[in-house]
N, C-alpha and C positions, 0 to 999 in steps of 0.2 A: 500346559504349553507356555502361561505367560512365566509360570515358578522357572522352567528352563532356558528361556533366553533372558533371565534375569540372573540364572546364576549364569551363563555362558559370559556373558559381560562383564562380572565381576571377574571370572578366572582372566578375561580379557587383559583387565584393567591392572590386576595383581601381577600380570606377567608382562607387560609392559613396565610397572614401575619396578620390578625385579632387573628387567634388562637394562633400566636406565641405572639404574642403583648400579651393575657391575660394570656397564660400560665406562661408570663414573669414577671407577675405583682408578686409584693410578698406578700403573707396572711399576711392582718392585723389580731394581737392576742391580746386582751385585758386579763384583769387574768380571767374576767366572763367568755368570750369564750374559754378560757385553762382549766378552772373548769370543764364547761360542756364537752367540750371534755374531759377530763378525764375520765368523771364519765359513758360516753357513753361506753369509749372505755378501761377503765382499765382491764386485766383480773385476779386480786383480786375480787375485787366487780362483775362480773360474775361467778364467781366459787362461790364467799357467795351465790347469787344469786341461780346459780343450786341445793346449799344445801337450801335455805328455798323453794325449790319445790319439792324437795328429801322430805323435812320435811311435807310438807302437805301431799305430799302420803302415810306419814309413820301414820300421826294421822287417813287419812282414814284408810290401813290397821287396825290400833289397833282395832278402830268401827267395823271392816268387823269381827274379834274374837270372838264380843258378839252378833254378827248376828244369826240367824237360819243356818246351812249347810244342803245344799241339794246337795242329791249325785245321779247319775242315771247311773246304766250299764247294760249291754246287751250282751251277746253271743249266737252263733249260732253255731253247732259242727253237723260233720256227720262223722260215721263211713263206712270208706275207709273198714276197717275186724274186724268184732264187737268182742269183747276180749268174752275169755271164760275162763268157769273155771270146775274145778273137781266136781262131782256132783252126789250124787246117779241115776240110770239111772228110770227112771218117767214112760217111758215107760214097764219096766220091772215089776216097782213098780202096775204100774197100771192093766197090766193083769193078773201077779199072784193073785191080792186081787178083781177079775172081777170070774177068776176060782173058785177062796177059795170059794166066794158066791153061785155061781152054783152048786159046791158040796158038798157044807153043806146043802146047801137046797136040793138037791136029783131030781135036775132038769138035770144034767148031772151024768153019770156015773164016780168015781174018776180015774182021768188018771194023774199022778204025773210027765210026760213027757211033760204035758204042759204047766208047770211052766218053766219062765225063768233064768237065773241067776242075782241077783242083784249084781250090780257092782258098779264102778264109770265111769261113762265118762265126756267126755269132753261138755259143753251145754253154752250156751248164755242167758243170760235176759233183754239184752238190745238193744236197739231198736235204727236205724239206723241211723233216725234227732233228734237231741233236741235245743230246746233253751229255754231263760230263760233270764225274764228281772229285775230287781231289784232298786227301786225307793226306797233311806234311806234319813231322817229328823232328824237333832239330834238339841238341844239348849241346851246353856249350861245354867242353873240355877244360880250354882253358881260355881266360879275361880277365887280366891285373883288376880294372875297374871295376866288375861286376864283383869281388871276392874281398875287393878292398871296399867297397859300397857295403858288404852286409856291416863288417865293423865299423863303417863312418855314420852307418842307421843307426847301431847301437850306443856309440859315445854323446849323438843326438839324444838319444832318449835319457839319458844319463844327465844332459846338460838340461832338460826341459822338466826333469823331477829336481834337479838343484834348486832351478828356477822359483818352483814354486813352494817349495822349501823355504827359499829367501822371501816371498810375497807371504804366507804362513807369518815369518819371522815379523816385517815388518807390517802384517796386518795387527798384530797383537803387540806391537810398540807403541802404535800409533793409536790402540784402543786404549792399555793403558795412559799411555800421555793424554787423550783426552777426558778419560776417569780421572785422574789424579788432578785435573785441572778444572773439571767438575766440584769436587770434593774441596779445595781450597777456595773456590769461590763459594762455594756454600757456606766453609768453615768461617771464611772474610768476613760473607752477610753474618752469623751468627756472633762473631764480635764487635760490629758495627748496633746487630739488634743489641748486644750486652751495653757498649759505650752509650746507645741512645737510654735503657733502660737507667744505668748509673744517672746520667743527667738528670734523669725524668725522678727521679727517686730524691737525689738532690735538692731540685727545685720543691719536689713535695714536701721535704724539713723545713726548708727556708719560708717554705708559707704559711708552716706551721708553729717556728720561729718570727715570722712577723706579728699572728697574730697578740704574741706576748710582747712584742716591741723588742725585740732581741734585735732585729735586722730591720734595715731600711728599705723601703720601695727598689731603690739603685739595684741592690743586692738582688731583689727580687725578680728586675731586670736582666742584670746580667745571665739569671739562671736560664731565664726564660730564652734568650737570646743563643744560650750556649745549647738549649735544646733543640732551634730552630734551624739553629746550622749545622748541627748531627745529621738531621732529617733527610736534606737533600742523598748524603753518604750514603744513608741506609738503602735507601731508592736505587740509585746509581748500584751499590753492591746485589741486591735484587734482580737489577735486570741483567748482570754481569751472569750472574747463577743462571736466571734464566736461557741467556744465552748459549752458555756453556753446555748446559742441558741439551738445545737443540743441536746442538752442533757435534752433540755425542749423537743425538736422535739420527742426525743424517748417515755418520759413518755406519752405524745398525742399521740402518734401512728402516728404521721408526717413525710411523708417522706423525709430520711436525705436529699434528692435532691431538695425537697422543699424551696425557701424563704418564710421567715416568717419577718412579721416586727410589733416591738413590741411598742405600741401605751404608755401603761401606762408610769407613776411617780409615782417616791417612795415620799411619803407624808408623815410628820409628823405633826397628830393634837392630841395637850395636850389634856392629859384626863385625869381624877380625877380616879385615880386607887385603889378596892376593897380594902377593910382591910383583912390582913395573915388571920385573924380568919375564917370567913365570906368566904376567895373564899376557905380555905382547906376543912370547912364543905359542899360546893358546889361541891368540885372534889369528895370530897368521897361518896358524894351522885350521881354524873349523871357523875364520866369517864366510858366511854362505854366498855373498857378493862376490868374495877372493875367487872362494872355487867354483862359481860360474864361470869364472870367467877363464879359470886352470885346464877348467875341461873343454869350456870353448877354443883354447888353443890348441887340445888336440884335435879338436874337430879340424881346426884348421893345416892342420899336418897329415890328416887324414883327405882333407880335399886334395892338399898336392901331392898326395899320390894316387890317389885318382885320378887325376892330371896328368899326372907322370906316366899311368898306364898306357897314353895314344904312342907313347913308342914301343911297347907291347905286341907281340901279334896276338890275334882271338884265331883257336881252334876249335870247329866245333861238329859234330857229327850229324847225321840229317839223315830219315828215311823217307820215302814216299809212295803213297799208293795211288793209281787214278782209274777208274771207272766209264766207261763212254759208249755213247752210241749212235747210230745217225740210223731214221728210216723215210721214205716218203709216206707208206700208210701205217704207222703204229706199230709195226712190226721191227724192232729195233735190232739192228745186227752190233751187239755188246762184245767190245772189247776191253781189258785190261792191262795196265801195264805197272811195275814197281820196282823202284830204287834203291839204294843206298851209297854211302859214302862218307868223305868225311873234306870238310871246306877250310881255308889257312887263306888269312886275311890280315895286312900288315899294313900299315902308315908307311908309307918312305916319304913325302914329301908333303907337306901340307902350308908353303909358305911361313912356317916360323910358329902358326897358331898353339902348338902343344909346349911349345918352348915357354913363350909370352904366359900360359895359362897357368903355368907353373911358377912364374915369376910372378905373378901377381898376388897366388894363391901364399908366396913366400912373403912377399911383404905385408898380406892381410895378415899372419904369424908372427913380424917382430910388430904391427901395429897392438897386435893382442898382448904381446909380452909388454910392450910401454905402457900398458894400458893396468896391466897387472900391477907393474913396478908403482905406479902412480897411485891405484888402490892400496898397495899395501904400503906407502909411506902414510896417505891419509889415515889408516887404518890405528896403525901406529900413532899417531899425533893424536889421533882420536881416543884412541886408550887412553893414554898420559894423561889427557884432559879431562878425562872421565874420571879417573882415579884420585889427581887432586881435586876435582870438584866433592868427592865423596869424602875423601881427609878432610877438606874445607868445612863442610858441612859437619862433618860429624862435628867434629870440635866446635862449631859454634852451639850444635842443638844443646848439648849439656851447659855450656855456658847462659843458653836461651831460656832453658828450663828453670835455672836457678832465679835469672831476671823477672820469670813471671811472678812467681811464688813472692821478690822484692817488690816488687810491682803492686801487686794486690796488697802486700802488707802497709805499702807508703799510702795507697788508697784507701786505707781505712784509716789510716791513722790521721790522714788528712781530713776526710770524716767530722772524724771523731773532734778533733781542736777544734773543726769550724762550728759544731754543735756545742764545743765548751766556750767557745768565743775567742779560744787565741791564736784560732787560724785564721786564713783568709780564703776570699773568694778563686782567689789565684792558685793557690795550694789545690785546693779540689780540683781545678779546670785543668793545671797541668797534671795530675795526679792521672785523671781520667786518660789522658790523651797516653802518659806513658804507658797505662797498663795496656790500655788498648793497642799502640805499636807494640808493645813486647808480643802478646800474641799476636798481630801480623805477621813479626819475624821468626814467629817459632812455626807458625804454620808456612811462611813462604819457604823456609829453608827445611821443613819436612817435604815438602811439593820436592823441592827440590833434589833432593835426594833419593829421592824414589824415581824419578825420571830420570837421575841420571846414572841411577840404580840398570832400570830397564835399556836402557841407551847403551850402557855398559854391558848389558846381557845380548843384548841385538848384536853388536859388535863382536862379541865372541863367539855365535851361534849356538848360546845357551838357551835354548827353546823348550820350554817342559815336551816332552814324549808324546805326553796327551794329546796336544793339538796337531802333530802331527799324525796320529793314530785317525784325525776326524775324515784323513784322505790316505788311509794306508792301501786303498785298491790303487791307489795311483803312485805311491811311493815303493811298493814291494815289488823286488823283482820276479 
């Protein structure tokens, strides 16, 4: 007994430090695995989501309009104290015209004492149970609004899968831009850790150069001096990455306590980029912003004439059955009775309201067109800028690339003389500092082209397939 709660403790103990061990591990994140968690977890693209389910049930309703209604009710009523009402008295009525006959005919003798007086009293006709059931059928024939309602559900549904088409688009803009902004802070710290490493590497020759009297204390100073003031950069670039990390963490829905470790490289590969003409006639044809907003105008052309239908008549057909009965003791004397037909229902005058409803409906449609015009000039101007930002870029990376390669070579070779003795201190310090801005600029301006790469992609509704496949029950008609 004590051999097994001695091993039960140790398996305790093993699997506890197992759980810590993986909890401790940090999630690798690639941009594919940041995409898809986004697109799992953003709640833009779930709320689009809720509306094109909203929108399906809304095309069913419109259908359910031009359906048959069938209606069925039922009551059952007993009087508690059956009402009454005033009433010539029946029985009064009855005997004097039972006498009048007897003595006109000469079968009694006239006795005018036997007549009663006619009066009013108080009498009942209604009977104690009733009930009564009523089964109605109506179709409607014909209803502008009801027919032009199923196609104004439908171009809604249309505009509410756009929608989140466009949330899709800029969920996964917005992931890469802050992947790609992750990855050049990271890449920043790791030339900042390089520039500090250089210094540090530096000052190790020169102290190794004093001990032969090659170099002065001064010298040994300023080494020490130019590694001090690295130090804070390095930090500051540290918590920049850091930052960046979480601020990726939040858009995934990651928790801030989580490590995360980010796998990619920012990559630059030349590519023969579209002609102005050619991608602006592509934006204006497939940005998914434009045609929310294309399709919201029909919607809107769709509402006024739905409008327009209150000068319409509605015809509409209608049968009905009813069931009934009324007893004093349970014994129900059942009747039936049943209809049909057909009903014609017309607006003539409604104070101006179908008019106004129509005009309003019209100017919410040129508001939507301005609205268009105004999108796709931005749209436009947004291209252009995209485009020479990516000329821009390109042309400077090859230029950048050459400068590193200059860069690193002036750094050794500055090096190298201050070790032969016919350099100087200044030589290495500015040496350092170029090679280190050359790769800032070659990494800021890869950042950059890649976001404005994706910005560019956003813009033209170039969205890989895939991610829209992650919501294809909601995108297929």
């Amino acid at each position: 007994m004590h051999l097994l709660k001695k091993n039960l403790k140790l398996y305790v103990f093993f699997f506890l430090l197992l759980s810590s061990t993986i909890s401790g591990q940090a999630k690798v994140i690639t941009l594919e695995s940041a995409i898809q968690t986004a697109l799992k977890s953003n709640r833009q693209i779930q709320i689009a989501k809720l509306n094109v389910e909203k929108s399906e049930k809304a095309v069913s309703e419109a259908f359910g309009y031009a359906l048959p209604t069938v209606n069925l009710s039922a009551n059952f009523s007993r009087f508690l104290t059956k009402p009454k009402m005033s009433f010539p008295d029946f029985k009064a009525l009855l005997t004097n015209s039972t006498y009048g006959i007897l003595f006109n005919e000469g079968i009694l003798p006239r006795d005018k004492s036997k007549f009663l007086p006619i009066q009013n009293v108080l009498q009942t006709f209604a009977q104690r149970n009733n009930y009564q059931a009523d089964l109605k059928i109506s179709q409607i024939l014909f209803n502008s609004a009801v027919f032009r309602g199923i196609g104004a559900s439908q171009i809604y549904l249309n505009l509410s899968k756009e929608q989140l088409k466009s949330e899709i688009s800029k969920t996964v803009l917005n992931v890469k831009k802050a992947y790609y902004g992750a990855l050049l802070a990271r890449d920043l710290m790791k030339i900042s850790k390089e520039r500090y490493a250089n210094a540090k590497e530096h000052l190790k020759n020169i102290k190794a150069m004093k001990k032969h009297g090659l170099v002065s204390d001064f010298n040994e100073m300023r080494a020490e001096v130019q590694v001090e003031n690295i130090r804070p950069v390095l930090l500051q670039m540290e918590n920049i990455y850091k930052n960046a990390k979480n601020g990726l963490k939040i858009l995934l829905g990651v928790d801030q306590a989580a490590a995360i470790k980010l796998t990619g490289e920012m990559k630059y590969n030349k590519e023969l980029l579209p002609g102005e003409e050619e991608t602006i006639n592509r934006g204006i044809e497939s940005n998914l912003d434009l045609n929310t907003l294309k399709i919201k105008n029909q919607l809107d052309d769709e509402f006024a004439a739905i409008d327009r239908g209150g000068y319409w008549p509605t015809i509409a057909a209608f049968g009905a059955y009813s069931l009934a009965g009324n007893s004093d003791n349970w014994n129900f004397n059942n009747y039936s009775s049943s209809t049909i037909g057909l009903s014609f229902s017309m607006n003539l005058f409604q104070g101006g309201r179908t008019l106004r409803k129509v005009q309003q409906d019209e100017i919410t449609g040129l508001q939507t067109k301005e609205q268009i015009a105004t999108l796709r000039d931005a749209t436009i101007s947004q291209i252009k800028a995209k485009l020479n930002d990516l000329k821009r870029v390109q042309a400077q990376i090859e230029a950048m690339n050459n400068n590193i390669k200059l860069a690193e070579r002036a750094y050794q070779i500055a090096e190298d003389r201050y070790k032969q003795g016919t350099g100087s201190e200044l030589e290495v310090k500015d040496a350092n500092v170029s090679l280190s801005q050359a790769r800032v600029n070659s990494a800021n301006a890869i950042h950059d082209y890649l976001v404005a790469k994706a910005e560019l992609d956003n813009l033209l509704g170039a969205v890989n397939q895939k991610y829209f496949d992650e919501y294809k029950n909601y995108l297929e008609n």
